[in-house]
C-alpha positions as CSV (number, residue, x, y, z in Angstrom):
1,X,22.0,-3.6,34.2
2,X,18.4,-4.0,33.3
3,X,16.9,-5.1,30.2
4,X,16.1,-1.5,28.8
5,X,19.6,-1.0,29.3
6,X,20.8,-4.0,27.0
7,X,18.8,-3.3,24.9
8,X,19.9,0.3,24.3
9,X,23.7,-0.6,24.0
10,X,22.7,-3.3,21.5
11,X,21.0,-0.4,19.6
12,X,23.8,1.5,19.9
13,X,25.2,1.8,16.3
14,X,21.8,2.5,14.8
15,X,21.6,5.9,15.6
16,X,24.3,8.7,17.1
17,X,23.2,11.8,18.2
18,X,20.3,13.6,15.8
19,X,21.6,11.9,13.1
20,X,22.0,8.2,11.6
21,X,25.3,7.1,9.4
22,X,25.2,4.0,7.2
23,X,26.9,1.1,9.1
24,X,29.5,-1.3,8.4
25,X,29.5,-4.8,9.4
26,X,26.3,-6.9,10.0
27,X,24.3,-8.1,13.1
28,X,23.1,-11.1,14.6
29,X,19.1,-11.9,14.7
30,X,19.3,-11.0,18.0
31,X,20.4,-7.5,17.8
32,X,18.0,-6.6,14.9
33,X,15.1,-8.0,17.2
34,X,16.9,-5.3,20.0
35,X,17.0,-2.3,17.7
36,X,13.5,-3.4,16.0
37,X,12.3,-3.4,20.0
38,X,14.1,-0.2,20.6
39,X,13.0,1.9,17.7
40,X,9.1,0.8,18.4
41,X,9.0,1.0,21.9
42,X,11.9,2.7,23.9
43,X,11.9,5.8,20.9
44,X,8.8,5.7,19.7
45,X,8.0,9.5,18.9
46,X,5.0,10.3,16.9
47,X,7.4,13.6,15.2
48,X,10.2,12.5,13.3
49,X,12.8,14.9,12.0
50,X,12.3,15.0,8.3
51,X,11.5,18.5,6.6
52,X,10.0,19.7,3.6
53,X,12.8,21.7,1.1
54,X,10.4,24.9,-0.8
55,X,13.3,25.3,-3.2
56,X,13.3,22.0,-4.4
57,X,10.0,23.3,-6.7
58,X,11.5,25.7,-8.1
59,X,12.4,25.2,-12.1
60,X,16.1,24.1,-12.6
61,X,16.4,23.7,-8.4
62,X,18.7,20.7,-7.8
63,X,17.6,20.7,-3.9
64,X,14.8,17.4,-3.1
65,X,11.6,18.0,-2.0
66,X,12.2,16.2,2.1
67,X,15.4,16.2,4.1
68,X,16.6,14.1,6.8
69,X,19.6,13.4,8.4
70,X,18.3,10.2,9.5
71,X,15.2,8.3,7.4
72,X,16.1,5.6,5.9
73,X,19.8,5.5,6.4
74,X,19.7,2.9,9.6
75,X,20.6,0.0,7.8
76,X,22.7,1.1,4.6
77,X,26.5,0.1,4.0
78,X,28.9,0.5,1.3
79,X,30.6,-1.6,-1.5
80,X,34.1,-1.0,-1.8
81,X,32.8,1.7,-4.6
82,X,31.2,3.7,-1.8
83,X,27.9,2.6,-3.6
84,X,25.2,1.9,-0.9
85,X,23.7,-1.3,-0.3
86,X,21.1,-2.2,2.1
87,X,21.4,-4.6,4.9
88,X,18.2,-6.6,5.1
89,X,17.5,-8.5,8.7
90,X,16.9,-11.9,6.0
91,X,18.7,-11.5,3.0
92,X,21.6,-9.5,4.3
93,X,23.3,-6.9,1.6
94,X,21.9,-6.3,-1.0
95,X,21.7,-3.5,-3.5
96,X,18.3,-1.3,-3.7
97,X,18.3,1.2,-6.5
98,X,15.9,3.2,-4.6
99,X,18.8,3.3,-1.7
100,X,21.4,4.6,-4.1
101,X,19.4,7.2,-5.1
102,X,18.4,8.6,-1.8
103,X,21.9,8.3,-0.4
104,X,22.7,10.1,-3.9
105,X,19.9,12.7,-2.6
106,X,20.9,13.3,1.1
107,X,25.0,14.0,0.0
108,X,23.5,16.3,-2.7
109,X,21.4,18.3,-0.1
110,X,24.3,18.0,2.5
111,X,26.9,19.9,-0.2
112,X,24.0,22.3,-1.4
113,X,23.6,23.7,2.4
114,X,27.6,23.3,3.6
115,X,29.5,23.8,0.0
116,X,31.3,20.0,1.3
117,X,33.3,18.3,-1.8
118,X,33.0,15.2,-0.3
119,X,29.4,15.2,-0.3
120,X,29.0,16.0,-3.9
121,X,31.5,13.0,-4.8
122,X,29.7,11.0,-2.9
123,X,26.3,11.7,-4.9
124,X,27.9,11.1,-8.1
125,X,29.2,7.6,-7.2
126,X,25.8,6.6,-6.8
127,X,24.7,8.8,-10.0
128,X,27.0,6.4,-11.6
129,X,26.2,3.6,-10.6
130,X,22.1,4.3,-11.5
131,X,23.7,5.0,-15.3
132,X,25.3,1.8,-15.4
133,X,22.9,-0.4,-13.8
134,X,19.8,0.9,-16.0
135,X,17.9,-1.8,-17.7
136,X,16.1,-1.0,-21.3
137,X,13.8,-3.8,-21.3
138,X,12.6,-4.9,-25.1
139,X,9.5,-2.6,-24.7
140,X,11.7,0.4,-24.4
141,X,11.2,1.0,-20.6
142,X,14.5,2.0,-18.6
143,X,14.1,0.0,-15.1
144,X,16.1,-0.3,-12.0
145,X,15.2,-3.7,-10.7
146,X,15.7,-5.8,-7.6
147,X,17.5,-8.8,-7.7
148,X,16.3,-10.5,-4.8
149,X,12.8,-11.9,-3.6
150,X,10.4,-9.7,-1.7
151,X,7.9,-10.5,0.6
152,X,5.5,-7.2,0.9
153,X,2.3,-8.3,3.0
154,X,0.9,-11.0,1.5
155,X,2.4,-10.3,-2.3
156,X,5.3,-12.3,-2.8
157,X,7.5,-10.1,-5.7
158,X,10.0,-12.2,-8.1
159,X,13.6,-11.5,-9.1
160,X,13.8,-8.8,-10.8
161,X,11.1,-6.3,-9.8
162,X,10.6,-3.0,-10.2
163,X,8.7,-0.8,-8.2
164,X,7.2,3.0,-9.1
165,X,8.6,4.6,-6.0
166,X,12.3,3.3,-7.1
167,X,11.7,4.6,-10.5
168,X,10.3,7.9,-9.3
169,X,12.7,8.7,-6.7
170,X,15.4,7.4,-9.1
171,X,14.3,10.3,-12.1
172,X,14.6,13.0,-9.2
173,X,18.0,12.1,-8.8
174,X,19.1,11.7,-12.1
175,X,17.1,15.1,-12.9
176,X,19.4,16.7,-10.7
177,X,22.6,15.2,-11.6
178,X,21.9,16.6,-15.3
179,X,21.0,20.1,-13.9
180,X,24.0,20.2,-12.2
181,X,26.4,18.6,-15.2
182,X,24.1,18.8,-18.2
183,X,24.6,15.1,-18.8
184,X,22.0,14.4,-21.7
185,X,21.8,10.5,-21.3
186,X,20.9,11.2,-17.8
187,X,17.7,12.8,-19.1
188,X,17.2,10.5,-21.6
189,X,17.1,7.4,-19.0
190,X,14.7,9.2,-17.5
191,X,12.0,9.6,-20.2
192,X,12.7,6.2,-21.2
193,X,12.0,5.4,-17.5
194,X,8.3,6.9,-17.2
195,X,7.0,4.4,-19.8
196,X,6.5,1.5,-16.8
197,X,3.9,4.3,-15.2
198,X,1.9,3.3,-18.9
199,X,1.6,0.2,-19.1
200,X,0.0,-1.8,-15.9
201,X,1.3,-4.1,-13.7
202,X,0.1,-7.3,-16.0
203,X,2.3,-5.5,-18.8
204,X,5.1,-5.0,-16.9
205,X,4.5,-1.9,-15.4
206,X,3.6,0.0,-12.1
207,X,0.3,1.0,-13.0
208,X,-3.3,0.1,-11.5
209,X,-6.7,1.2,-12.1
210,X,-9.3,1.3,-9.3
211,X,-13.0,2.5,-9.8
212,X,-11.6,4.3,-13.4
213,X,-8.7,6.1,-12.1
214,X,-5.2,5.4,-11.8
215,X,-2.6,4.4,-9.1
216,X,1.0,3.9,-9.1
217,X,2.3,1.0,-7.0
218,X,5.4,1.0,-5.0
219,X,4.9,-2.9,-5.2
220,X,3.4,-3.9,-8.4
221,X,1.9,-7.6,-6.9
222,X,-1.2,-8.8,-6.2
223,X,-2.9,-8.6,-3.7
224,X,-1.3,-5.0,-4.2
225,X,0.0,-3.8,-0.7
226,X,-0.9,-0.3,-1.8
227,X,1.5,1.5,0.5
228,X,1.3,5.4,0.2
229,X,4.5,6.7,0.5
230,X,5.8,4.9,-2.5
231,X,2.8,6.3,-4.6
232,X,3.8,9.8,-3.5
233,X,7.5,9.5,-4.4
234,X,6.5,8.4,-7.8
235,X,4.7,11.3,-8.5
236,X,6.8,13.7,-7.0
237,X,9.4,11.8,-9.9
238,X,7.0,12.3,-12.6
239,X,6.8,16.4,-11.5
240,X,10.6,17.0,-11.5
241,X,11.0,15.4,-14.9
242,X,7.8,17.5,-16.2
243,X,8.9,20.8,-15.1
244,X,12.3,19.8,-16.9
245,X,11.2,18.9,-19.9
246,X,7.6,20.5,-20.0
247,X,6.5,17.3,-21.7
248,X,2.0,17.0,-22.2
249,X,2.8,13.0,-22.2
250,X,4.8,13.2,-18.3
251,X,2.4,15.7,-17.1
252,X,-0.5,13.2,-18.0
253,X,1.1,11.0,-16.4
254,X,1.7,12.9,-13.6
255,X,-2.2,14.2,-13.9
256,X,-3.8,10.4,-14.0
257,X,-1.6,9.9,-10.5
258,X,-2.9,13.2,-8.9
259,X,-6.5,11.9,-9.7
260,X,-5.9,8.6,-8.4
261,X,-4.5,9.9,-5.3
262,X,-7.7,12.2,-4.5
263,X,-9.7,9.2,-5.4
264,X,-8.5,6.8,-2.8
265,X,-7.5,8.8,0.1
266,X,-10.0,7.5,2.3
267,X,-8.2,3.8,1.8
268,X,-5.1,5.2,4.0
269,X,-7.0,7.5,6.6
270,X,-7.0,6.4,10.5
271,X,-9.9,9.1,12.0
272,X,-8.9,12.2,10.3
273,X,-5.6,11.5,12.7
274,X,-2.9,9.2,11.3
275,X,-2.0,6.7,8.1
276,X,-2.4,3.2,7.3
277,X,0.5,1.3,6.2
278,X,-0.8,0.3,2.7
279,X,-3.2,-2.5,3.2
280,X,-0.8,-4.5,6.0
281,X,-3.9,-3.7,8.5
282,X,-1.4,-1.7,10.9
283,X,-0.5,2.3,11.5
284,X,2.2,4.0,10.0
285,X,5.1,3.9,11.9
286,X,5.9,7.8,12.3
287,X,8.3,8.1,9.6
288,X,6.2,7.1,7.4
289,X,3.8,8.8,8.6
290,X,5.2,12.1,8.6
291,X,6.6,11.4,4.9
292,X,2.7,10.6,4.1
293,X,1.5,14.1,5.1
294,X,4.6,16.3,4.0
295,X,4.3,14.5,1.2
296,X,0.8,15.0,0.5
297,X,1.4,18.8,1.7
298,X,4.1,19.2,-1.4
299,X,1.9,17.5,-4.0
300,X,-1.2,20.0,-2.5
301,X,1.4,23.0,-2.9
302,X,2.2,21.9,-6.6
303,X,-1.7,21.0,-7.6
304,X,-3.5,23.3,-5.8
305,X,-6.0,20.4,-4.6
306,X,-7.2,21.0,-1.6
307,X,-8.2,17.6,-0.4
308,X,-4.3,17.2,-0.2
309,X,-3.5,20.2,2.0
310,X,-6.6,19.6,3.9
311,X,-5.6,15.8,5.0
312,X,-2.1,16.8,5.4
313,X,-3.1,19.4,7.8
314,X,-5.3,16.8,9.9
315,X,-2.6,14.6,9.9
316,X,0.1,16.6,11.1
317,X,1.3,15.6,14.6
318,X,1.0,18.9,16.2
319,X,-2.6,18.6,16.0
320,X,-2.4,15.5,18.5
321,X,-3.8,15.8,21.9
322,X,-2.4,13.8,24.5
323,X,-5.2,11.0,24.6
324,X,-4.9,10.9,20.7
325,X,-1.8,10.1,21.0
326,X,-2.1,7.5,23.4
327,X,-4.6,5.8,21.3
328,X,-2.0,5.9,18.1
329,X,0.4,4.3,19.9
330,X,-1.2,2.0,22.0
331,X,-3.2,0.7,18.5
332,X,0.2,0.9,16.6
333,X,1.6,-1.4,18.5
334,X,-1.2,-3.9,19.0
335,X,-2.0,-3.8,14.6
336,X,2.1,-4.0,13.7
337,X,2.3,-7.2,16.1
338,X,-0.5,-8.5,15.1
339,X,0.3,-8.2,11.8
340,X,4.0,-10.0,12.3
341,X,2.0,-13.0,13.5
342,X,-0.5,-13.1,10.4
343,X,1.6,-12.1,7.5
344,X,4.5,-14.1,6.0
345,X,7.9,-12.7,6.6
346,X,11.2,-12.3,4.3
């Protein structure tokens, strides 16, 4: 058996098939360096399987905007709840609000295209669970915090923190739960939620302001890691909780993001060919990647803004030749590693 070969089997329970199931149990350092190594080098695939859902912009829809039967499910568990929780390499489980919701978003989407009961139970345990773990701070703000440390580059993020992608992705969710039961308090949570995308990050909030317009941050800290994908879901938040309530004050919001976004694309662009990963100094690895220019492809769709469609086209991986893409992975590899060396660690 050769080393490629232990590796694989020691990678084994990440990922089955197409798809990737939340795990029980944890693993040694040794196997999350294997699947680490696996995922980067053995699979590394600049597609990913994660789709765009058009329905999920229509009014009242209750589908989400991406679909996958595999991003970001490698490394969640279960409580004894069926709540999700989030096994991290250095701080083992632990539960992510922004994890609860997804997991509540994937069994949603899973009962929406197969009718499964189990599904939809599934996606109101963690509806649930967002209800009663909401915060109202003394400001009014409802937050979902984290109650563990975080180190995101070199920002260092204190128990609790709260984060505009969590918040954002969170709101879709809870959107769709009260489409689908008419819970009001659901909404309400919601709009009491939006007010830590008003006040900035020195307030308590999620909000920045660069060169005069305004950024959401998926990690509020300085120096901000200003990762892309997180500023996207927030937004995409902040739309589905417009076009439910048809609120001026949300769609400012919303409006302030959008502008922010068109102002600071540049920051994340690789050559008109891939993503940065926030200001880490490495590539995207494709999954985020591919999130970064659907993403950007919905929010173009909704706006109208060219800039958006245009980038998202440029970066879509179909475009890649083959000495393109030798170049992204050959430099993906050399900035991630690089960066593991220079940045501190969790």
């Amino acid at each position: 058996m050769n080393f490629t070969d232990v590796v694989r089997q020691l990678g084994e329970r990440t990922l089955h098939g197409s798809t990737a199931e939340p795990r029980s149990g944890s693993d040694s350092y040794w196997a999350w360096v294997a699947r680490a190594f696996r995922r980067e080098l053995l699979e590394f695939r600049l597609d990913y399987p994660v789709d765009t859902v058009p329905e999920a912009c229509h009014p009242r829809a209750l589908h989400y905007h991406i679909y996958s039967d595999r991003l970001f499910l490698d490394d969640l568990e279960f409580d004894t709840n069926g709540v999700a929780m989030r096994n991290y390499r250095a701080l083992g489980r632990q539960y992510n609000p922004v994890f609860v919701a997804w997991w509540g978003l994937v069994n949603l989407e899973r009962y929406l295209r197969q009718t499964d009961q189990e599904s939809i139970r599934r996606f109101f345990i963690q509806v649930e669970w967002l209800k009663k773990n909401a915060v109202e701070r003394e400001d009014g703000a409802v937050v979902w915090p984290c109650y563990f440390d975080w180190q995101e580059g070199h920002s260092r993020l204190q128990s609790p923190w709260i984060s505009a992608m969590y918040q954002g992705v969170i709101i879709s969710a809870l959107v769709r739960a009260y489409r689908f039961q008419g819970d009001k308090g659901l909404l309400d949570l919601c709009e009491k939620a939006i007010r830590v995308f008003e006040r900035t990050v020195e307030e308590g909030g999620v909000r920045t302001v660069q060169d005069g317009h305004v950024l959401y941050e998926e990690y509020p800290a300085y120096p901000l890691p200003r990762v892309l994908d997180g500023f996207l879901f927030s937004l995409l938040g902040l739309y589905d909780l417009f076009m439910e309530t048809n609120e001026r004050r949300i769609f400012g919001l919303f409006s302030d993001g959008i502008k922010g976004l068109l102002s600071h694309l540049h920051a994340w662009n690789y050559r008109d060919m891939w993503s940065w990963y926030g200001t880490h100094g490495y590539l995207c690895p494709p999954h985020y990647h591919k999130l970064n220019y659907l993403l950007l492809r919905i929010l173009g769709e909704i706006t109208g803004e060219k800039p958006l469609l245009e980038l998202a086209e440029r970066w879509d991986v179909e475009k890649r030749t083959p000495a393109q893409k030798t170049e992204i992975f050959l430099l993906f590899i050399l900035t991630k590693n690089w960066a593991r060396l220079r940045l501190p660690r969790n």
